[in-house]
MOPAC internal coordinates of N, CA, C and O (Angstrom, degrees):
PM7 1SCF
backbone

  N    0.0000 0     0.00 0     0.00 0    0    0    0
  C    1.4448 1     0.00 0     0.00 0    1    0    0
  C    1.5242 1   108.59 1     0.00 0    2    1    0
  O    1.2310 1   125.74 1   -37.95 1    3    2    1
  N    1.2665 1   106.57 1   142.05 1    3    2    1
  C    1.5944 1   103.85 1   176.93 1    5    3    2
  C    1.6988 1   114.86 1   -79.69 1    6    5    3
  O    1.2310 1   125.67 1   -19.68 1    7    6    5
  N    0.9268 1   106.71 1   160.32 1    7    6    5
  C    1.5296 1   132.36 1   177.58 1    9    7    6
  C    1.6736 1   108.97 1   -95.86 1   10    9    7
  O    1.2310 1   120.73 1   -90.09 1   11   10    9
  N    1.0853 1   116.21 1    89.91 1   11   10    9
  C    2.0731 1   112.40 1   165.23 1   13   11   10
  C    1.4392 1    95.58 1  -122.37 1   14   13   11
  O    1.2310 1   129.23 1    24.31 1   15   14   13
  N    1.4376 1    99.82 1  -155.69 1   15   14   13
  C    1.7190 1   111.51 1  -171.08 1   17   15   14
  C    1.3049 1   106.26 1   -76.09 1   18   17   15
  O    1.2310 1   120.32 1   130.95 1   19   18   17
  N    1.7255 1   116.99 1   -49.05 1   19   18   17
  C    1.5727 1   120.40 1  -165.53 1   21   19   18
  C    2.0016 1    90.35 1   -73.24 1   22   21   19
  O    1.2310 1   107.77 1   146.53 1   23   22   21
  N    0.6920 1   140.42 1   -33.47 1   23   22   21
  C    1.4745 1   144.90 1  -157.41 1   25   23   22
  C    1.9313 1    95.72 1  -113.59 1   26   25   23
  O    1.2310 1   111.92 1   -90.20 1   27   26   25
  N    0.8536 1   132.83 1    89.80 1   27   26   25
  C    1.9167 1   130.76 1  -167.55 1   29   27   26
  C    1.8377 1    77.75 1  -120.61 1   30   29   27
  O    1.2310 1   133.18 1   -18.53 1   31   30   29
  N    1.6324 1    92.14 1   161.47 1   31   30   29
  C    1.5583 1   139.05 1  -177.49 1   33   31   30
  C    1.3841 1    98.68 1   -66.78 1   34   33   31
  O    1.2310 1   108.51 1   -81.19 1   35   34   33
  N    1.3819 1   139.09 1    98.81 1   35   34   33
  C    1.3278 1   131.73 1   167.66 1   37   35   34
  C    1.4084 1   121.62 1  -143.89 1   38   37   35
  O    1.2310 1   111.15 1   -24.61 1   39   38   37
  N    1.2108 1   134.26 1   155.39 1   39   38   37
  C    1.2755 1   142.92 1  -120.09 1   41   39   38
  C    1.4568 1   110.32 1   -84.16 1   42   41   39
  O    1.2310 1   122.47 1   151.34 1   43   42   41
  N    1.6941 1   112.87 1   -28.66 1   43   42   41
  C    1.5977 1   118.37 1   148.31 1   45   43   42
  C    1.2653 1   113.09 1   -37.48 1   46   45   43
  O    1.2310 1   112.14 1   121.70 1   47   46   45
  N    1.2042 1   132.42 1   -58.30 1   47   46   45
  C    1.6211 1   118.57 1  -172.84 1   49   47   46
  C    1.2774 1   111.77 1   -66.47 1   50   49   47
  O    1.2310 1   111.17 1  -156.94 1   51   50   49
  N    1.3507 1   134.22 1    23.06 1   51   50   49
  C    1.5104 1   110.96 1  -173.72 1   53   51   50
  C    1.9678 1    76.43 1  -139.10 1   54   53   51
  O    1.2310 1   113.19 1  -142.27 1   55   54   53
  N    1.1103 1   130.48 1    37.73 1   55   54   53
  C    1.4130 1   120.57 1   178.53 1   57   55   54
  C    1.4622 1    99.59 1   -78.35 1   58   57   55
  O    1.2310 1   119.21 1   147.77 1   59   58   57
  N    1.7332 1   119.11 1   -32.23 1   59   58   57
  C    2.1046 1   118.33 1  -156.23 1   61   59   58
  C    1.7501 1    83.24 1   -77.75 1   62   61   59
  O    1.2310 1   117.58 1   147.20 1   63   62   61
  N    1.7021 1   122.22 1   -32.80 1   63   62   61
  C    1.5352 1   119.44 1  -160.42 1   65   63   62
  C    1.6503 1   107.54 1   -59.60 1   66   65   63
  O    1.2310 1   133.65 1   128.26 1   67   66   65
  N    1.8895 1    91.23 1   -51.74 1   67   66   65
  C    1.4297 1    91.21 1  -179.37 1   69   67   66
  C    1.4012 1   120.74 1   -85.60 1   70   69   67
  O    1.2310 1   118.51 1   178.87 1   71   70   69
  N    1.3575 1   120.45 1    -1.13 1   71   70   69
  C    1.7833 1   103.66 1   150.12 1   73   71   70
  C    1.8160 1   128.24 1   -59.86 1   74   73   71
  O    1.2310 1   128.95 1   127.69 1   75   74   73
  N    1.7797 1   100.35 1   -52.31 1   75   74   73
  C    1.1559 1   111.55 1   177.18 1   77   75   74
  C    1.5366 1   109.16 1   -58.66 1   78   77   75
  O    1.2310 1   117.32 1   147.43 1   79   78   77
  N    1.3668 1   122.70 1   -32.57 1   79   78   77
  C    1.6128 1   103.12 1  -172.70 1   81   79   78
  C    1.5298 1   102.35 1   -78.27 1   82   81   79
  O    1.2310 1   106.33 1   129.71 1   83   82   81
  N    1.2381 1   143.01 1   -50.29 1   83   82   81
  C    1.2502 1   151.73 1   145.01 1   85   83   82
  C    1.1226 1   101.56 1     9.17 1   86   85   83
  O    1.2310 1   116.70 1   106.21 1   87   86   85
  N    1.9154 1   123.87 1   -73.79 1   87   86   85
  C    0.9387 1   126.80 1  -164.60 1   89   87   86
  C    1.3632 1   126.52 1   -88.92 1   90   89   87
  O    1.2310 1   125.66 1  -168.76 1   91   90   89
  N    1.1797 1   106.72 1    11.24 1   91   90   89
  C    1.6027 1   120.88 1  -158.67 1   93   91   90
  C    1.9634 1   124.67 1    40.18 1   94   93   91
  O    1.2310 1   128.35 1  -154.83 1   95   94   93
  N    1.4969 1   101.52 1    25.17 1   95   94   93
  C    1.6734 1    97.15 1   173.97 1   97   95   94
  C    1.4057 1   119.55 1   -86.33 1   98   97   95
  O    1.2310 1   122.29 1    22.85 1   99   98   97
  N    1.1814 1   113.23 1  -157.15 1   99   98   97
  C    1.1633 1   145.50 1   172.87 1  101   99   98
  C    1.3570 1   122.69 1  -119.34 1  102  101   99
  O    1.2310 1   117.71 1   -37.06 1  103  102  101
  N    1.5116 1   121.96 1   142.94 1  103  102  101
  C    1.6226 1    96.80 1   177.98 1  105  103  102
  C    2.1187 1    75.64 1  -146.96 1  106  105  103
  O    1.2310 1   132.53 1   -19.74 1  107  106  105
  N    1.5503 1    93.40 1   160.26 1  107  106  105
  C    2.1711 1   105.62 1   174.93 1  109  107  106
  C    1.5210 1   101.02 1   -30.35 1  110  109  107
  O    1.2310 1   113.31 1   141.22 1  111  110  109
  N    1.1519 1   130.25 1   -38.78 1  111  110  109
  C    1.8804 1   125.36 1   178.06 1  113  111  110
  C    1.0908 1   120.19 1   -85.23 1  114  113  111
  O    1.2310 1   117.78 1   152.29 1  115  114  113
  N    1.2785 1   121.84 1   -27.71 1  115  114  113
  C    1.4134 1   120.49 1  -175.02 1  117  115  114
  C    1.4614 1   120.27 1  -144.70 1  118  117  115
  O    1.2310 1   118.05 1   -52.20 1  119  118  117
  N    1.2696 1   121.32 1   127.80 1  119  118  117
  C    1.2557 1   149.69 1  -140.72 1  121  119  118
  C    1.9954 1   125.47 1  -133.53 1  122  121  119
  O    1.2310 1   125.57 1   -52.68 1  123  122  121
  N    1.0154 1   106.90 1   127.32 1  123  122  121
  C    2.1288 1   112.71 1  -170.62 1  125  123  122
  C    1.4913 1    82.37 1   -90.92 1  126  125  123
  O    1.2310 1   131.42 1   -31.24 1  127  126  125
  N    1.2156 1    95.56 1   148.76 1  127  126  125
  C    1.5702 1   124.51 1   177.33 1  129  127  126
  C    1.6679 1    79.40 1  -144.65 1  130  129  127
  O    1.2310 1   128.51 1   -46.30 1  131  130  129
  N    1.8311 1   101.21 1   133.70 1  131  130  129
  C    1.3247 1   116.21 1   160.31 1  133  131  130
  C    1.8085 1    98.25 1  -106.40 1  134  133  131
  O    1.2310 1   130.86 1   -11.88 1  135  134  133
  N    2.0051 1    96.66 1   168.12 1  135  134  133
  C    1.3612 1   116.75 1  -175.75 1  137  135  134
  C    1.4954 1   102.61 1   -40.50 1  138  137  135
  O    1.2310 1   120.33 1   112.58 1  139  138  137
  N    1.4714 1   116.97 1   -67.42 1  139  138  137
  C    1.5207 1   122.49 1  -154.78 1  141  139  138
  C    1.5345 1   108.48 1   -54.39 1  142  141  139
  O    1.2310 1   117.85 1   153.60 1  143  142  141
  N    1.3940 1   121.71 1   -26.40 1  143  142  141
  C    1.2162 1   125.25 1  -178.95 1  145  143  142
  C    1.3127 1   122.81 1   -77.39 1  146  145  143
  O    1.2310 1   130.14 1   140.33 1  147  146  145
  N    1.6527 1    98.06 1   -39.67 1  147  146  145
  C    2.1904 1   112.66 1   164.03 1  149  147  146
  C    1.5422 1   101.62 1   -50.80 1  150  149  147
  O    1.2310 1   117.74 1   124.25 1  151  150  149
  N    1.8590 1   121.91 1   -55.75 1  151  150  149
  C    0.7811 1   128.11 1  -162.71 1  153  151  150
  C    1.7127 1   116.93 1   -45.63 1  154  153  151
  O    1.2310 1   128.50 1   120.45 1  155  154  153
  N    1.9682 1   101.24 1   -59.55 1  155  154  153
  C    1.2126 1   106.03 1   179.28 1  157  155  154
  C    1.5687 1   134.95 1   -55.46 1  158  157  155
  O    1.2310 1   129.09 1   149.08 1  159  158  157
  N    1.8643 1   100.08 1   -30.92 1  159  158  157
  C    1.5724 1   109.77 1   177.04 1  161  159  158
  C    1.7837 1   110.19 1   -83.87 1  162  161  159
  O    1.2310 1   123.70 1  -147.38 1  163  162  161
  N    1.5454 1   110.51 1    32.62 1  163  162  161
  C    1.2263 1   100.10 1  -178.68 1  165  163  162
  C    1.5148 1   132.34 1    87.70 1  166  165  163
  O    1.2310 1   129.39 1   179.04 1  167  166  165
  N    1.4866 1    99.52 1    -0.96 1  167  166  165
  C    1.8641 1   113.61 1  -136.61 1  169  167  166
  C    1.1956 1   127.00 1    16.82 1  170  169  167
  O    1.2310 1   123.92 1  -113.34 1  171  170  169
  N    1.6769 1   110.08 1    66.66 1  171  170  169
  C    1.3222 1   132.97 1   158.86 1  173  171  170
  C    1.2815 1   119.62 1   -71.27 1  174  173  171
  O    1.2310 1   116.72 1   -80.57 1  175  174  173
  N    1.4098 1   123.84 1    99.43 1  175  174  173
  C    1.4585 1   122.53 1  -174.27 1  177  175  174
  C    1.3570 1   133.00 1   -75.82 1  178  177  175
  O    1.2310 1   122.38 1   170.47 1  179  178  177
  N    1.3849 1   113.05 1    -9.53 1  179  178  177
  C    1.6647 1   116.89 1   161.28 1  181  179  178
  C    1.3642 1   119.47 1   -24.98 1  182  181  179
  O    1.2310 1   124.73 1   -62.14 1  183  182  181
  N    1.4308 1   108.53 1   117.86 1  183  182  181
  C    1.3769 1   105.14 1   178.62 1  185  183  182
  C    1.7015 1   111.88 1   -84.78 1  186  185  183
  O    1.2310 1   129.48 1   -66.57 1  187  186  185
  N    1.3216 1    99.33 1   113.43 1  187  186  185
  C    1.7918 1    95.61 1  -175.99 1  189  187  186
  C    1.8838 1    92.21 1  -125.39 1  190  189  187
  O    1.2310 1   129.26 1   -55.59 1  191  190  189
  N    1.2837 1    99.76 1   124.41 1  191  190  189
  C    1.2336 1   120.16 1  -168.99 1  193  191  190
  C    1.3057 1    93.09 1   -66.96 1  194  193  191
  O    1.2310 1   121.18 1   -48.68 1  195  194  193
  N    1.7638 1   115.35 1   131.32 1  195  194  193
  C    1.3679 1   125.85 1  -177.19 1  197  195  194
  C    1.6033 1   109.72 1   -95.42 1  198  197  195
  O    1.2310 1   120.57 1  -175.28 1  199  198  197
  N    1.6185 1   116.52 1     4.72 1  199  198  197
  C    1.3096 1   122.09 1  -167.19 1  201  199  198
  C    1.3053 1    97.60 1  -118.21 1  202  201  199
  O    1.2310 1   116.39 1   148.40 1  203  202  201
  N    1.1258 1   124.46 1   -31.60 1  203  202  201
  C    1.3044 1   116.63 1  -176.22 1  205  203  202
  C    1.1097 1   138.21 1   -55.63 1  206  205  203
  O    1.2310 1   117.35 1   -60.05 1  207  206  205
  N    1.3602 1   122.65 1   119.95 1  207  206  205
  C    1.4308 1   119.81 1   174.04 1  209  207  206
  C    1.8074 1   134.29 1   -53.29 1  210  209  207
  O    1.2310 1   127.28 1   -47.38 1  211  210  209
  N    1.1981 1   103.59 1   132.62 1  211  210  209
  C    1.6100 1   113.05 1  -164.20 1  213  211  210
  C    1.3621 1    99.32 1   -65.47 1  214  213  211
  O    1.2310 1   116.03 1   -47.66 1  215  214  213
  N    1.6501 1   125.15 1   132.34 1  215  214  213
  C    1.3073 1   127.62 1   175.97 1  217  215  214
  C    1.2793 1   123.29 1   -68.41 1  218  217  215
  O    1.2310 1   126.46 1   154.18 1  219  218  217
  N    1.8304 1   105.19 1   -25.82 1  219  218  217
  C    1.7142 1    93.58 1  -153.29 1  221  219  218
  C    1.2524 1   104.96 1   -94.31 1  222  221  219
  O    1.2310 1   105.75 1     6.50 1  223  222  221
  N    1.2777 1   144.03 1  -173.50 1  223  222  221
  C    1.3909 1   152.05 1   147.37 1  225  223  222
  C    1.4645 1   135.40 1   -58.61 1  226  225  223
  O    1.2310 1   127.70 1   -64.40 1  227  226  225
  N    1.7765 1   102.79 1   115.60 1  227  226  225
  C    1.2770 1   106.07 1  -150.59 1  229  227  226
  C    1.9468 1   112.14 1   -90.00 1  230  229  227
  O    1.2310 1   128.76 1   177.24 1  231  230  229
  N    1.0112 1   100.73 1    -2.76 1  231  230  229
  C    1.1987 1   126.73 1  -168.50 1  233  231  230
  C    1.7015 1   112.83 1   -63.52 1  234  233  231
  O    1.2310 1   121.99 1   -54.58 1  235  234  233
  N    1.4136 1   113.79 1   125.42 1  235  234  233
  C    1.4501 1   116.49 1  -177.31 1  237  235  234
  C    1.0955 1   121.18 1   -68.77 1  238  237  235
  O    1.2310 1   113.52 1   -13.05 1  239  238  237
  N    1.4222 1   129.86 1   166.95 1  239  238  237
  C    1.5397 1   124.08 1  -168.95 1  241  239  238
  C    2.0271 1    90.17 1   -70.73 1  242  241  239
  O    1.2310 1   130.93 1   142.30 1  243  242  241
  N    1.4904 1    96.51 1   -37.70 1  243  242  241
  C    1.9975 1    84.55 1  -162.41 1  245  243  242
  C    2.3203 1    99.91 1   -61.75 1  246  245  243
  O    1.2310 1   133.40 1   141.14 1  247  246  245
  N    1.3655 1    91.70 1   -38.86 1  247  246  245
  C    1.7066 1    79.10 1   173.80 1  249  247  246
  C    1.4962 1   126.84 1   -61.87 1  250  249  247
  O    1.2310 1   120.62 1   151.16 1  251  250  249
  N    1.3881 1   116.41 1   -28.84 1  251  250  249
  C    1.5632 1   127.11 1  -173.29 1  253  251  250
  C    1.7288 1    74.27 1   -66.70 1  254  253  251
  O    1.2310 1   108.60 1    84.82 1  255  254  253
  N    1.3794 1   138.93 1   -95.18 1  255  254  253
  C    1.1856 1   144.67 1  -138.51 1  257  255  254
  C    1.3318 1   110.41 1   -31.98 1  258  257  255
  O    1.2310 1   132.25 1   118.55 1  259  258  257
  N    2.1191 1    93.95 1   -61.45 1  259  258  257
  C    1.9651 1    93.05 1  -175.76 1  261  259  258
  C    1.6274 1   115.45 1   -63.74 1  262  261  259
  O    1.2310 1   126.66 1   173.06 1  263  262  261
  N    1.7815 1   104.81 1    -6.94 1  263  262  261
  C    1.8430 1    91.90 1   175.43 1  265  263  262
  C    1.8748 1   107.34 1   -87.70 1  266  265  263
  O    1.2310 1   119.20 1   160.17 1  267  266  265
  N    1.0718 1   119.14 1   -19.83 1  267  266  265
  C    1.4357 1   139.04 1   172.70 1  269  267  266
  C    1.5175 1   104.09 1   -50.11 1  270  269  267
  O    1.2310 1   121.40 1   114.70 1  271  270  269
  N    1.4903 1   114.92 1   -65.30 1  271  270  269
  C    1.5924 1   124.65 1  -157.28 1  273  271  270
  C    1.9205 1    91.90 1   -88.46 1  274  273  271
  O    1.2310 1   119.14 1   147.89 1  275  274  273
  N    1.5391 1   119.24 1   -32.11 1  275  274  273
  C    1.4671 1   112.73 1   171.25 1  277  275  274
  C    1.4653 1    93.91 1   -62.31 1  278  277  275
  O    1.2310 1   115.48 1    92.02 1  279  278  277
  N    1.1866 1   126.18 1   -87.98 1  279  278  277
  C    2.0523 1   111.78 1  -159.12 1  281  279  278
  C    1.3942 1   124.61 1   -47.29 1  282  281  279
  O    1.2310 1   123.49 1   154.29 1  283  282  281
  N    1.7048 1   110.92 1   -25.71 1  283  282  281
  C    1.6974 1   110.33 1   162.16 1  285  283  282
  C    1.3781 1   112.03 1   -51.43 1  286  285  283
  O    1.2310 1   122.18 1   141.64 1  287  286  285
  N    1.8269 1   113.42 1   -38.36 1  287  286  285
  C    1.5864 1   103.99 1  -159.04 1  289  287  286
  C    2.1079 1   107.05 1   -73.76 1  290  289  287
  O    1.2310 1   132.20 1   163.90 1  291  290  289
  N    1.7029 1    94.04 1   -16.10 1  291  290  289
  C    1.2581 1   124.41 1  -178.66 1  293  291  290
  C    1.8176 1   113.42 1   -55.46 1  294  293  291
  O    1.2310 1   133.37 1   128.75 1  295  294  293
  N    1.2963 1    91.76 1   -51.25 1  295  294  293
  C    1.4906 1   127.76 1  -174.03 1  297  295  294
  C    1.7558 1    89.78 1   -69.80 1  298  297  295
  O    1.2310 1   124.65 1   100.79 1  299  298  297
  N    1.1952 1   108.68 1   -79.21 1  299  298  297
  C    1.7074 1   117.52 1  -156.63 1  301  299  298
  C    1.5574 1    94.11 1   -60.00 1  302  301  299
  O    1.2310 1   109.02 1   139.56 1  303  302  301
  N    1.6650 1   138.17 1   -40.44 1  303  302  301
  C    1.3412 1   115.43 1   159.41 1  305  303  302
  C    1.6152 1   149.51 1   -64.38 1  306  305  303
  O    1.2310 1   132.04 1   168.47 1  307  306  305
  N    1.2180 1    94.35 1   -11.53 1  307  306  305
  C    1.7358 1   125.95 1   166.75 1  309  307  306
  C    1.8262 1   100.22 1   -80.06 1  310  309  307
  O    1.2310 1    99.30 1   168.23 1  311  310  309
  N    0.9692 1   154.89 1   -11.77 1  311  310  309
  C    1.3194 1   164.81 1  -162.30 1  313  311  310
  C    1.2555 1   104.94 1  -123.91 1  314  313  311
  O    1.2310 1   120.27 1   131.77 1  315  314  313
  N    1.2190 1   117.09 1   -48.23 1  315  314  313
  C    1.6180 1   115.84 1  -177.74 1  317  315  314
  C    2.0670 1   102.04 1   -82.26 1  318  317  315
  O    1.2310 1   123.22 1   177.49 1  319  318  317
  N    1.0270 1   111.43 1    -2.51 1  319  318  317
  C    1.8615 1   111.95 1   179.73 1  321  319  318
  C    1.3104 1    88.80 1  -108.75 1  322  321  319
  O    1.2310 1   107.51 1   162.42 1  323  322  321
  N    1.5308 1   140.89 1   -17.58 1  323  322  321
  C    1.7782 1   114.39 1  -163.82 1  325  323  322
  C    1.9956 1    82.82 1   -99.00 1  326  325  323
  O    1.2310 1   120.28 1   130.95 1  327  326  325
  N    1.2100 1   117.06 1   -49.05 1  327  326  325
  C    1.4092 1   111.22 1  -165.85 1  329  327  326
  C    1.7289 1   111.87 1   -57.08 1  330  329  327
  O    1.2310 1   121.92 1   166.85 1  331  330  329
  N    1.5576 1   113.93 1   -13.15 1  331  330  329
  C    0.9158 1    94.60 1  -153.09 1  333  331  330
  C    1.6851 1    81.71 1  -122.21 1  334  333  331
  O    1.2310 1   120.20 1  -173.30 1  335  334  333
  N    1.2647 1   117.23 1     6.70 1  335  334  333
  C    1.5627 1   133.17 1   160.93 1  337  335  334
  C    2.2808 1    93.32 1   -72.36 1  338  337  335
  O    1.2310 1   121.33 1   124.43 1  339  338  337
  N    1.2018 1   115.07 1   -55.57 1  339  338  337
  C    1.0621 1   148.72 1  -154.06 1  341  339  338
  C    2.0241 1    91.49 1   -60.40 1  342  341  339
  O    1.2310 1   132.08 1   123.63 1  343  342  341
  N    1.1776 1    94.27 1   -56.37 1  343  342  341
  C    1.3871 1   113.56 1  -159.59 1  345  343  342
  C    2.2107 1    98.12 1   -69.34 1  346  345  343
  O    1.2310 1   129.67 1   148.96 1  347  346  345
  N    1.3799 1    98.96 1   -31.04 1  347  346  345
  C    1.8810 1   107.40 1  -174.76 1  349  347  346
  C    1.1474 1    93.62 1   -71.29 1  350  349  347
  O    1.2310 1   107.79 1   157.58 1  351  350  349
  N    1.1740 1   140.40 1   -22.42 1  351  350  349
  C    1.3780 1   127.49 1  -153.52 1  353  351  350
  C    1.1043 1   113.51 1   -90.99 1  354  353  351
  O    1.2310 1   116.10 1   -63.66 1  355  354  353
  N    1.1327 1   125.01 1   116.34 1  355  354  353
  C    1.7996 1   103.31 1   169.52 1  357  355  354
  C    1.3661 1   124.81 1   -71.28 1  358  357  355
  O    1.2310 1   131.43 1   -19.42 1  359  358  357
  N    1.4506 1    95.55 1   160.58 1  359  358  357
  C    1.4996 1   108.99 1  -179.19 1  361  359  358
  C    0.9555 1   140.92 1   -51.76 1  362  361  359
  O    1.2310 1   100.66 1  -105.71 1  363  362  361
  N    1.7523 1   152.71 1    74.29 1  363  362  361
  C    1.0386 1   114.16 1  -143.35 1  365  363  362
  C    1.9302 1   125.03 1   -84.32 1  366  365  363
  O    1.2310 1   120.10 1   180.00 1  367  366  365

């Protein structure tokens, strides 16, 4: 949720923080980083979510193609049912 003037920082929003610290978990937002791991990234503190799912598209150029030439064949059979929807009809 965003933070402005009508919407301000207050102590309700931090009720899931102070369960999880309480409890020492983890929850999809928030995440333990031990020393050896600060250590190895330099102790670069950017929080980059280690759970998060990758946005972009994982898909190889040969899969993009066979999904390309599958929805053309999709396309070119949808064309061959309207023309030939097209063709029953009489003229008026």
């Amino acid at each position: 949720m965003k933070v402005t003037k009508k919407q301000p920082l207050t102590l309700d929003r931090f009720e899931e923080l102070f369960a999880l610290v309480a409890a020492r978990t983890d929850s999809p937002r928030s995440w333990t980083v031990t020393r050896a791991e600060m250590e190895a990234r330099g102790y670069d503190l950017k929080a980059v979510n280690p759970t998060a799912k990758a946005a972009g598209d994982t898909r190889t150029p040969t899969e993009l193609l066979d999904e390309i030439e599958a929805r053309g064949r999709d396309v070119d059979a949808a064309i061959a049912r309207l023309r030939a929807l097209l063709q029953a009809e009489p003229e008026a």
